[in-house]
C-alpha positions in Angstrom: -12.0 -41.8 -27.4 -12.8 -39.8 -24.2 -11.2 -41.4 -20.7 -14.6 -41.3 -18.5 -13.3 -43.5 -16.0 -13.6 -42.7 -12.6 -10.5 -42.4 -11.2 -10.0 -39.4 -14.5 -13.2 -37.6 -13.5 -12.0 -37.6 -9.8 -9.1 -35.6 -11.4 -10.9 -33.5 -13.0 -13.2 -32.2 -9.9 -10.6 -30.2 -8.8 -7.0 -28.8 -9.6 -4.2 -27.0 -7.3 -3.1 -23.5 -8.5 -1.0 -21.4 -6.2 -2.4 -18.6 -4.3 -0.9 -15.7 -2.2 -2.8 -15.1 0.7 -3.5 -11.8 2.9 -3.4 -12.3 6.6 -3.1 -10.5 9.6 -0.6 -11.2 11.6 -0.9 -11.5 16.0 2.1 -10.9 17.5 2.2 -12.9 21.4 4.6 -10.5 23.7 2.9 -12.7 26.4 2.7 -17.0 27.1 0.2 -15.9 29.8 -3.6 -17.0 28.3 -5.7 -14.4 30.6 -3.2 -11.8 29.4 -3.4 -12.5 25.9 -7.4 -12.9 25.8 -7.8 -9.4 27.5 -5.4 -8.0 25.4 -7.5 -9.5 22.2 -10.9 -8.7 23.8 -9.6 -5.1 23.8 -8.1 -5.0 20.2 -10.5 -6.7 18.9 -13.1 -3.8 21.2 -11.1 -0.7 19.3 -10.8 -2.0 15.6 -14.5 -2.9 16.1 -15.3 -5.0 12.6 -12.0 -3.6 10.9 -10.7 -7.3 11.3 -13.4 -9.7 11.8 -13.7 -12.4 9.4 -9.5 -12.2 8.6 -7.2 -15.1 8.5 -4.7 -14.7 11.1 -1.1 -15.8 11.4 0.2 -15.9 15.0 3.7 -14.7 15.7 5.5 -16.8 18.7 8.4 -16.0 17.7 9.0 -13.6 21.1 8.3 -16.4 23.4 10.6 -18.2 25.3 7.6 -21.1 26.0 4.6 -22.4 24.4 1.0 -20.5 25.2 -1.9 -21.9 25.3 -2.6 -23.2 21.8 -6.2 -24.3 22.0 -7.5 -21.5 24.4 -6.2 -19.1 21.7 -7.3 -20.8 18.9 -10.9 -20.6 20.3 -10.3 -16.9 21.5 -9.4 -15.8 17.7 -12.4 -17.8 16.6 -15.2 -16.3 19.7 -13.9 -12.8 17.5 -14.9 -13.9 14.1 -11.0 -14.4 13.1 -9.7 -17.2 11.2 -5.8 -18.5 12.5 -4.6 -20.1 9.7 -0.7 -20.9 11.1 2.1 -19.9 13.4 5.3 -18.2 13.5 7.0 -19.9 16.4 10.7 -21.6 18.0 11.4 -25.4 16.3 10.1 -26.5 20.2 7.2 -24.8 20.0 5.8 -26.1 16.6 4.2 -29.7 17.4 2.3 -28.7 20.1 0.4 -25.4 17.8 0.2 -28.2 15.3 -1.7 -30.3 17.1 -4.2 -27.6 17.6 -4.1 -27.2 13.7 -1.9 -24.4 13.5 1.0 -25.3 10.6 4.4 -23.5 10.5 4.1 -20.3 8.0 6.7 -18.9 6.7 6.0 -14.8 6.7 9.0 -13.5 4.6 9.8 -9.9 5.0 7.6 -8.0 2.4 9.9 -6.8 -0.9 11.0 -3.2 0.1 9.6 -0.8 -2.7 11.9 1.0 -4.6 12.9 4.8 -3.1 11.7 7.4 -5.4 14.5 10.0 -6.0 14.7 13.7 -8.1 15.5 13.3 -11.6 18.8 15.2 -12.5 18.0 18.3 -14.0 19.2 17.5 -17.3 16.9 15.2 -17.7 13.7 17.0 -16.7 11.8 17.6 -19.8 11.5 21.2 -20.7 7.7 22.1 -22.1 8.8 24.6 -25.0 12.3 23.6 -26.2 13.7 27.1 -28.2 13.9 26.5 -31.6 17.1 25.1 -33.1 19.0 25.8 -36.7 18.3 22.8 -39.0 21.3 20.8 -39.2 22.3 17.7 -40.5 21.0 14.9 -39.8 23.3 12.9 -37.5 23.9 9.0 -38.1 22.2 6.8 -35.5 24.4 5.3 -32.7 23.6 1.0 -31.8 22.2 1.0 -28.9 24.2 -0.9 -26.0 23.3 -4.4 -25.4 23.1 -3.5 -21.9 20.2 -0.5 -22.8 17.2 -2.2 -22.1 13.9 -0.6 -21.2 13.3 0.0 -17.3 10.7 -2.1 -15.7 7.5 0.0 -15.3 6.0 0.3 -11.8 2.6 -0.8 -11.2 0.2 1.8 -11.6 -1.8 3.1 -8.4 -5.2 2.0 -8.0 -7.7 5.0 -8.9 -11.1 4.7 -7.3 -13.4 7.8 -8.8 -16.5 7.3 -6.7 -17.3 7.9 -2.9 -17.0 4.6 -0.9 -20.2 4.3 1.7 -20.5 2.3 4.6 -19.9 -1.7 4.5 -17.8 -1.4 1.3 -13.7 -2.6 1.0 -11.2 -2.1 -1.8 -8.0 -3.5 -1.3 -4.8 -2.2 -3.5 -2.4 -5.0 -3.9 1.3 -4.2 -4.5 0.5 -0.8 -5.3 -1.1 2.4 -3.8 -4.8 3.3 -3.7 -5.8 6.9 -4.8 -9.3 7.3 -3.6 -11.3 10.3 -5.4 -14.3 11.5 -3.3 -15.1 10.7 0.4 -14.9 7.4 2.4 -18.0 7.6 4.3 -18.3 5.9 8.0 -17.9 2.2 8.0 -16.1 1.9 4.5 -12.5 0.6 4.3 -9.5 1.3 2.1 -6.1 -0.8 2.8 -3.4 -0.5 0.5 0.0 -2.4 0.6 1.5 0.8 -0.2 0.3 4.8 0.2 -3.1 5.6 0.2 -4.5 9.3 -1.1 -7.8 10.4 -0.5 -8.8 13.4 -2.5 -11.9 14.1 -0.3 -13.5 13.7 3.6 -11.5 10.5 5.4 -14.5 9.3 7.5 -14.0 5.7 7.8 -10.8 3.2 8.5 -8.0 3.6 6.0 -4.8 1.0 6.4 -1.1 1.6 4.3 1.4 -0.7 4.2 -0.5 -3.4 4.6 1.8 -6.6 3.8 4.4 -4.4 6.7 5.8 -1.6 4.7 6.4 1.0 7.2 7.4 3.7 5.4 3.8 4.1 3.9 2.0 6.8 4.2 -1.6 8.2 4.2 -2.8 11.3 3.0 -6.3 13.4 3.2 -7.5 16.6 2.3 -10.0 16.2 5.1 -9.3 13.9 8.1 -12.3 12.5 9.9 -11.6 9.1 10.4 -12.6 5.9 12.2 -9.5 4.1 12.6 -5.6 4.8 10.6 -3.1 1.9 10.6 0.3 1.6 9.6 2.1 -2.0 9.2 -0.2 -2.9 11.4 0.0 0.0 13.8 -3.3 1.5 14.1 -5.1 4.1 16.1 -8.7 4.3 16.7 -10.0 7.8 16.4 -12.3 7.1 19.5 -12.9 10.9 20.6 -13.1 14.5 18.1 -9.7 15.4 17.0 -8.0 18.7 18.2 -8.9 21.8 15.2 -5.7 21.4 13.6 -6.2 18.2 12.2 -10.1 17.2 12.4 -11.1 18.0 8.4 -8.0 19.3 7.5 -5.5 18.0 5.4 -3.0 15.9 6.2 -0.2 13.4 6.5 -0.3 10.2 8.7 3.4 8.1 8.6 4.7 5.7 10.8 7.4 6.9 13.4 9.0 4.9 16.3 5.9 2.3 15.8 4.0 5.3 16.7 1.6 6.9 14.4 2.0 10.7 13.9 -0.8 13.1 11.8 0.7 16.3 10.8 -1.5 18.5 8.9 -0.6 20.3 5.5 -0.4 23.7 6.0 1.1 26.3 3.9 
C-alpha cells in the first residue's frame, strides 16, 4: 500500500544532490568602498558581458578590516553578478554574513599532472624489421602491483565555428575548438584551449586558477584572453606580428604574454 501522506509527498517534492559550482572569484586589495566600486565599474567596463550574470565569491582574505558588505553586495548586483560567499579573517565573517554572504571554502584547484617525453625505448616504432621465428616464450605473472594507469580525460573537441552569443565551457579538461570563434562567442576551459581557426571573440584557460594554462590560435583576433583570471581586453588592433597570426598566450609574472609561432 502506497504512503500518500503529506508529510511523504513533502519529501518527495524535492531531494538534495551535491553540486560543484563555477564561480568567479573578486579579490578586495582595498577596504575602501569608493575605491573598490571604481575599480569594479571599470572591470566590469573592459570585460564588457564576459562576466555578467556569474556567481561571485569575494576574496577578503588581504584585508586587515572589514569593507563595506552591503555597498558591495549591491555594487556586484547593479553589474548583473551574483556574490554567492566570502573568503575572509574569522573577525570578518559575521558581519559579510549578515549581508548574506556565507564562509566558502575555495581550495586550491588539483594541479594537473606535468606531461613529460617518453623514453626512447618506449616510443613505438611504425615498421618493426622482421624478426626469425623463435619459440614461443612462457608468459611471466604479472605483478600485483601492474595495474593499468588511469586515463586522462579526453579534451573537449568542438568541430563547428562558434558565432556570437554562444558559450562552451570544458570542465577538467582542455577545449580544442575547430573552426573560428566569431565576435561575441566565448570559450573557457579549466585547462588549455586550441583554436584551429580565427580567435575573434573572448577565450579563458585555466579557469578554476591553473596558471600554467595556455592558449593557442592559428589566427589571433580576439576580444578579451584570460589566464587564472588574469585577462586582457584587446581594446585597440594588435601590432602585425601577432594580429591573425598564430600564436601562444601563457601566464607569466600575473602578466599575460602573446608570442607568435613563427618558424
Amino acid at each position: 500500500m502506497s504512503d500518500s501522506s503529506p508529510s511523504r509527498k513533502s519529501q518527495l517534492a524535492l531531494d538534495f544532490k551535491s553540486a560543484t559550482l563555477y564561480a568567479v572569484r573578486v579579490v578586495l586589495h582595498s577596504h575602501e568602498t569608493d575605491a573598490l566600486t571604481a575599480a569594479l565599474a571599470q572591470r566590469m567596463n573592459d570585460a564588457g558581458a564576459f562576466f555578467e550574470n556569474e556567481p561571485v565569491v569575494l576574496d577578503a582574505s588581504r584585508l586587515d578590516q572589514p569593507a563595506d558588505w552591503g555597498a558591495l553586495v549591491q555594487a556586484l548586483k547593479a553589474h548583473k553578478l551574483h556574490p554567492v560567499g566570502v573568503v575572509a579573517p574569522e573577525a570578518m565573517l559575521a558581519g559579510a554574513l549578515a549581508h548574506g554572504l556565507p564562509a566558502v571554502d575555495l581550495s586550491s584547484p588539483t594541479p594537473r599532472p606535468a606531461s613529460t617525453p617518453a623514453p626512447d625505448k618506449d616510443v613505438p616504432v611504425v615498421a618493426p624489421p622482421a624478426a626469425e621465428p623463435q619459440a614461443p616464450a612462457a608468459k611471466a605473472k604479472p605483478a600485483p602491483s601492474d595495474a593499468p594507469a588511469e586515463p586522462a580525460p579526453a579534451a573537449m573537441v568542438i568541430n563547428r565555428p562558434l558565432r556570437s552569443g554562444q558559450r562552451i565551457y570544458a570542465r577538467n579538461t582542455d577545449l580544442i575548438v575547430i573552426g573560428v570563434v566569431s565576435q561575441g562567442a566565448e570559450v573557457i576551459a579549466d585547462g588549455n584551449i586550441h583554436v584551429y581557426g580565427p580567435l575573434r571573440g573572448k577565450a579563458m584557460a585555466g579557469a578554476r586558477g591553473d596558471a600554467s594554462a595556455r592558449i593557442f590560435t592559428t589566427q589571433l583576433d580576439p576580444e578579451l584572453l584570460a589566464i587564472a583570471g588574469v585577462y586582457r581586453v584587446i581594446e585597440t588592433q594588435l601590432d602585425d606580428s601577432l594580429r591573425n597570426r598564430p600564436t601562444i598566450v601563457h601566464l607569466e609574472d600575473d602578466t599575460l604574454k602573446l608570442t607568435p609561432l613563427t618558424k
